[in-house]
C-alpha positions in Angstrom: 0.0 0.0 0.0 2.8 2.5 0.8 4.9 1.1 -1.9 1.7 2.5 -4.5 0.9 5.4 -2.6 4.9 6.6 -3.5 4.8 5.5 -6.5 1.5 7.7 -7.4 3.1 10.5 -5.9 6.4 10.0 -8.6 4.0 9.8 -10.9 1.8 13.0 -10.2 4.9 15.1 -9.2 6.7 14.1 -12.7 3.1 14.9 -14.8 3.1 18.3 -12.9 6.9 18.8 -13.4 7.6 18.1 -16.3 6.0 20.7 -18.2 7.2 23.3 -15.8 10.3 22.0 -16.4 10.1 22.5 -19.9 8.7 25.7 -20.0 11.5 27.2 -17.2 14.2 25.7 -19.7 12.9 27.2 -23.3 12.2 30.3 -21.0 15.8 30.9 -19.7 17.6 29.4 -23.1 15.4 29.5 -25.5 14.9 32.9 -28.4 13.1 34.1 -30.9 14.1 35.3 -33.8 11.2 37.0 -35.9 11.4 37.8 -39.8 9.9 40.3 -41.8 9.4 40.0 -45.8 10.9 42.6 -48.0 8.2 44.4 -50.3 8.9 47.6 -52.6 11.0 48.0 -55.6 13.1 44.8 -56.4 15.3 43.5 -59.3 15.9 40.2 -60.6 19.7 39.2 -61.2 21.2 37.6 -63.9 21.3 34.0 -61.8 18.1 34.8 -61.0 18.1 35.8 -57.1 15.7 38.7 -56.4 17.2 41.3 -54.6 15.5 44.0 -52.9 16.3 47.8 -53.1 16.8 50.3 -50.3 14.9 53.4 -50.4 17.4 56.1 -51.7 18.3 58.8 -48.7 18.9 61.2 -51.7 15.3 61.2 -52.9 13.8 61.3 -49.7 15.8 63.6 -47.4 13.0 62.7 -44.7 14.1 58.6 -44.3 17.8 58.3 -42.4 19.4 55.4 -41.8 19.7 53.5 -38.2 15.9 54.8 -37.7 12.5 52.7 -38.6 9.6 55.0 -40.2 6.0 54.7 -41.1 5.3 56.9 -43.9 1.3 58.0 -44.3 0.7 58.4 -48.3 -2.1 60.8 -48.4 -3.1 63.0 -51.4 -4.7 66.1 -49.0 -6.8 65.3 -45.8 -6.8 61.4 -45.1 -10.0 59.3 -45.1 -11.2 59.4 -41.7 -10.5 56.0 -40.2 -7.2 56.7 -42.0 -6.6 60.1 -39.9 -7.4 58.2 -36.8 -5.1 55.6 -37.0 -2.6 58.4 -37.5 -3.2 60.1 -34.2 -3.1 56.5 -32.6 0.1 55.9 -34.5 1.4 59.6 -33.4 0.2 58.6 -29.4 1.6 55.4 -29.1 5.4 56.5 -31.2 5.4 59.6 -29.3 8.4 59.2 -26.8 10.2 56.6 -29.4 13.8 57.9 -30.1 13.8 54.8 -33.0 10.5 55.1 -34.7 9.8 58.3 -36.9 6.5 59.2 -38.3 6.0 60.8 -41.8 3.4 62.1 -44.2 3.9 62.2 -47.8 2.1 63.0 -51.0 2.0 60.3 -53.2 3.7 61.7 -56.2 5.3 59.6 -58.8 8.6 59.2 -57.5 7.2 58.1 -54.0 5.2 55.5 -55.5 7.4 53.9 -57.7 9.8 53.5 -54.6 7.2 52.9 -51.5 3.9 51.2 -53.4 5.4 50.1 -56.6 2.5 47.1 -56.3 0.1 48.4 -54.0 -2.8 51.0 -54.3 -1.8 53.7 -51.6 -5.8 54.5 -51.2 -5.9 51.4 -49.8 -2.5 50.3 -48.0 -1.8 54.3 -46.9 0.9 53.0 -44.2 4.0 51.9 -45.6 7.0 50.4 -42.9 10.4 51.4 -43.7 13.4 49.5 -41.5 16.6 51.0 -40.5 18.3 49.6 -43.6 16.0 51.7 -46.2 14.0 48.5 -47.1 10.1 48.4 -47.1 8.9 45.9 -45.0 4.9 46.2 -45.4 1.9 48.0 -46.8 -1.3 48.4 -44.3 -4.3 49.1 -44.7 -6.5 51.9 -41.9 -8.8 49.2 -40.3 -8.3 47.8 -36.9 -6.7 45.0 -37.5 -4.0 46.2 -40.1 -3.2 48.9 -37.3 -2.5 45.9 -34.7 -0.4 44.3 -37.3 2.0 47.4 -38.4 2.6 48.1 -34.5 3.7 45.2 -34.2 5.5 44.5 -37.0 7.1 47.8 -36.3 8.1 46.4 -32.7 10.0 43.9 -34.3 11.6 46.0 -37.0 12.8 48.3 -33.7 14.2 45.0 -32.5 16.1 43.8 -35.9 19.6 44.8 -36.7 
C-alpha cells in the first residue's frame, strides 16, 4: 500500500513537473528570432536571385538610416479612419527615439519607390526599417493597425 501510494506521488509530481520544467528551460535558453518579408522595388539578377532595393536617402531627405519610419501616403486630408489611425500611430510612437512618423504626397517618385504594387488609397501606411528597405503595406482598419505596430516592434528590434 505505501509502496503505491509513493509510486502515485512520482507519478503526479513528474506529470506536474515536467512541463514546468520545460517551459523554465525554453524560457531561460530559448529565443526568438522574428522575420519580416521585404516588399517595394526589387530587381531580378542575372542567376536569377531577387534582390531588394533600399529606399534612396537622396530622394527622400526625410528617411535616415539606423531609424524605422512609417510613412502615411495621403493625397490632401486622409479618409477618416485613416486620420485616426494616424493620431493612434502619433500617441503610441510619441516618446520613441527609433520610430519616426511621416506624411507624404503620393507623387510619382514616392510611388514607384514605397507602393510600386500596391494602391496607396488602400494600404496608406508603408514600414520602412533601419536599412531603407520596405517591410509592409497596411491598410487603416483595426486590424492592419494591430499588425503594423507590431510589425514595427519587431523591426525596432532587428539589426
Amino acid at each position: 500500500m505505501k509502496v503505491k501510494r509513493i509510486t502515485q506521488a512520482g507519478a503526479l509530481l513528474l506529470m506536474l513537473g515536467a512541463p514546468v520544467f520545460i517551459f523554465v528551460f525554453f524560457y531561460l535558453f530559448g529565443e526568438n528570432h522574428y522575420e519580416l518579408p521585404h516588399e517595394g522595388r526589387y530587381e531580378i539578377t542575372p542567376a536569377h536571385d531577387t534582390t531588394y532595393m533600399a529606399v534612396p536617402v537622396k530622394s527622400f531627405s526625410y528617411l535616415n538610416r539606423g531609424k524605422v519610419h512609417i510613412v502615411m501616403l495621403s493625397d490632401s486630408l486622409p479618409p477618416q479612419e485613416a486620420g485616426e489611425q494616424w493620431q493612434r500611430l502619433q500617441a503610441y510612437f510619441q516618446t520613441s527615439k527609433t520610430v519616426v512618423l511621416h506624411r507624404a504626397a503620393p507623387d510619382s517618385l514616392t510611388l514607384a519607390w514605397l507602393c510600386p504594387h500596391h494602391n496607396y488609397r488602400q494600404t496608406p501606411f508603408v514600414l520602412i526599417d533601419k536599412q531603407g528597405f520596405v517591410r509592409g503595406h497596411y491598410g487603416s482598419d483595426m486590424e492592419e493597425y494591430d499588425r503594423l505596430i507590431t510589425e514595427t516592434l519587431i523591426a525596432v528590434k532587428l539589426p
